[in-house]
GUMARFI-759151 format. One record per residue: residue number from 1; residue in one letter; x, y, z of N, C-alpha, C in turn. Coordinates in nm, 4 decimals. Atoms other than C-alpha are relative to their C-alpha. Example, Ala and Ser with C-alpha at 12.3 -4.5 7.8 and 13.67 -1.06 7.14 Angstrom:
# GUMARFI-759151
(1 "A" (0.0890 -0.1190 0.0000) (1.2300 -0.4500 0.7800) (0.0900 0.1200 0.0000))
(2 "S" (-0.0820 -0.1190 -0.0060) (1.3670 -0.1060 0.7140) (-0.0770 0.1090 0.0730))
# end
This chain:
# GUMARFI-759151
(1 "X" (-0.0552 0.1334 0.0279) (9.5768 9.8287 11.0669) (-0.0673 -0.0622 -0.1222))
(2 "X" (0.0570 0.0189 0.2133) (9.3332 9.7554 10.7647) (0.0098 0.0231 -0.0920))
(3 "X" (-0.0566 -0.0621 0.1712) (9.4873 9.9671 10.5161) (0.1159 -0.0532 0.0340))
(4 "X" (-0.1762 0.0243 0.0067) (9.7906 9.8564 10.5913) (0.0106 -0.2166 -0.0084))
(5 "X" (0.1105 0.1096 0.0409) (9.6322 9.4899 10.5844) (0.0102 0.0012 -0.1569))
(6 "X" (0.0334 -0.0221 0.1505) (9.4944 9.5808 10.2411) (0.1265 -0.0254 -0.0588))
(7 "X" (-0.1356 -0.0292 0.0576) (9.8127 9.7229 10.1490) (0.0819 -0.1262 -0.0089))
(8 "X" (-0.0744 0.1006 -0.0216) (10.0146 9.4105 10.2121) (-0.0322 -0.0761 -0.1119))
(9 "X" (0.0727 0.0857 0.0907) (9.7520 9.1878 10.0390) (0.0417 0.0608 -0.1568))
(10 "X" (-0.0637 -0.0198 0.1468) (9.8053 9.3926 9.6981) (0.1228 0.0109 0.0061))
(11 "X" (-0.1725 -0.0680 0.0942) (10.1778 9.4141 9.6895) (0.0371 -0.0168 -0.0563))
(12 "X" (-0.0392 0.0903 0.1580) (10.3253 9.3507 9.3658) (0.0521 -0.0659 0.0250))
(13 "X" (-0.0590 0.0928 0.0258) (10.5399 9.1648 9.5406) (-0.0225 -0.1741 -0.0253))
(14 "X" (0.1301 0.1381 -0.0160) (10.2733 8.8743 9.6233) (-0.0288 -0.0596 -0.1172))
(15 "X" (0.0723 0.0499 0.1340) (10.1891 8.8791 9.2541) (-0.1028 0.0143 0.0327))
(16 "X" (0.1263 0.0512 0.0516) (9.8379 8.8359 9.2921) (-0.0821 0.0512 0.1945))
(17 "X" (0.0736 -0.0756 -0.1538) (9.5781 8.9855 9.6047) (0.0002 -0.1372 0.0656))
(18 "X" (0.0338 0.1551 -0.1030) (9.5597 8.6949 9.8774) (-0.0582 0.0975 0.1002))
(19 "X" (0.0888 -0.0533 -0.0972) (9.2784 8.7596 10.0895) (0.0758 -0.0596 0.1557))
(20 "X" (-0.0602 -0.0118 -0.1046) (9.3827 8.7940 10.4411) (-0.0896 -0.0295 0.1419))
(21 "X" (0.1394 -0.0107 -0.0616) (9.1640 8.6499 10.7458) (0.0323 0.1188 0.1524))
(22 "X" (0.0174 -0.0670 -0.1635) (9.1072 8.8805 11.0582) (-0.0754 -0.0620 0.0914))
(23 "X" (-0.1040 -0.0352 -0.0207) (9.2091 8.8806 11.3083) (0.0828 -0.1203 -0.0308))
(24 "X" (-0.1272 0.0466 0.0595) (9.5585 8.7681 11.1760) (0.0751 -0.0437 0.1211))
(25 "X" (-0.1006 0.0716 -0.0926) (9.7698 8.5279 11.4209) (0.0800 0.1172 0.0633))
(26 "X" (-0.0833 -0.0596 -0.0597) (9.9858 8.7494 11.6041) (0.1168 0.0143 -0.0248))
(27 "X" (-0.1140 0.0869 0.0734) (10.2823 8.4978 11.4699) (0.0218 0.0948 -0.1499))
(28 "X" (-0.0172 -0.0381 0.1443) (10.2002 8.6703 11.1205) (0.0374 0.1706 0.0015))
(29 "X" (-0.0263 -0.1268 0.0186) (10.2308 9.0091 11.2341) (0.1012 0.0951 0.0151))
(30 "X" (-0.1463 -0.0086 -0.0046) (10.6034 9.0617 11.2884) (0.0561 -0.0038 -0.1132))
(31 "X" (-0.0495 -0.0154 0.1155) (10.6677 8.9369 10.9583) (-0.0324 0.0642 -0.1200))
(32 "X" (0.1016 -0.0838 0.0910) (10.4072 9.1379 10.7445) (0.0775 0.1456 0.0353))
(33 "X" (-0.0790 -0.1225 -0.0582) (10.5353 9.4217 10.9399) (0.1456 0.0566 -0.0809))
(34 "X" (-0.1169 -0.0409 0.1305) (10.8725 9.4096 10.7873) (0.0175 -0.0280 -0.1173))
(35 "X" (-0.0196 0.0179 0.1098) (10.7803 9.3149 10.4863) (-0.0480 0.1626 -0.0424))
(36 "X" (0.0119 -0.1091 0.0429) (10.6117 9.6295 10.4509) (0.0869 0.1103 0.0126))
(37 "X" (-0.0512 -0.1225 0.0093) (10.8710 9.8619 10.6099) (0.0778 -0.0058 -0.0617))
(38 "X" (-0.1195 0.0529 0.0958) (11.1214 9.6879 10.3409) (0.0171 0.0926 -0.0915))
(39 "X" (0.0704 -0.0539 0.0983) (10.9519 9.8604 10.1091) (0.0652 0.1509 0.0126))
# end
């Protein structure tokens, strides 16, 4: 879940790294989720 964490944080799509706190709301992890399998 931390590289994939990481991964999120750099995505070009973000523009720019946004640090990420752990552990991450629960709420946030549904939508991170498909942002990455968008991809």
């Amino acid at each position: 879940m931390l590289v994939v964490l990481e991964h999120g944080a750099r995505s070009p799509s973000l523009g720019q790294p946004l640090p990420l706190p752990l552990p991450l709301p629960p709420l946030l992890l549904p939508p991170l989720l498909l942002l990455l399998s968008k991809k």
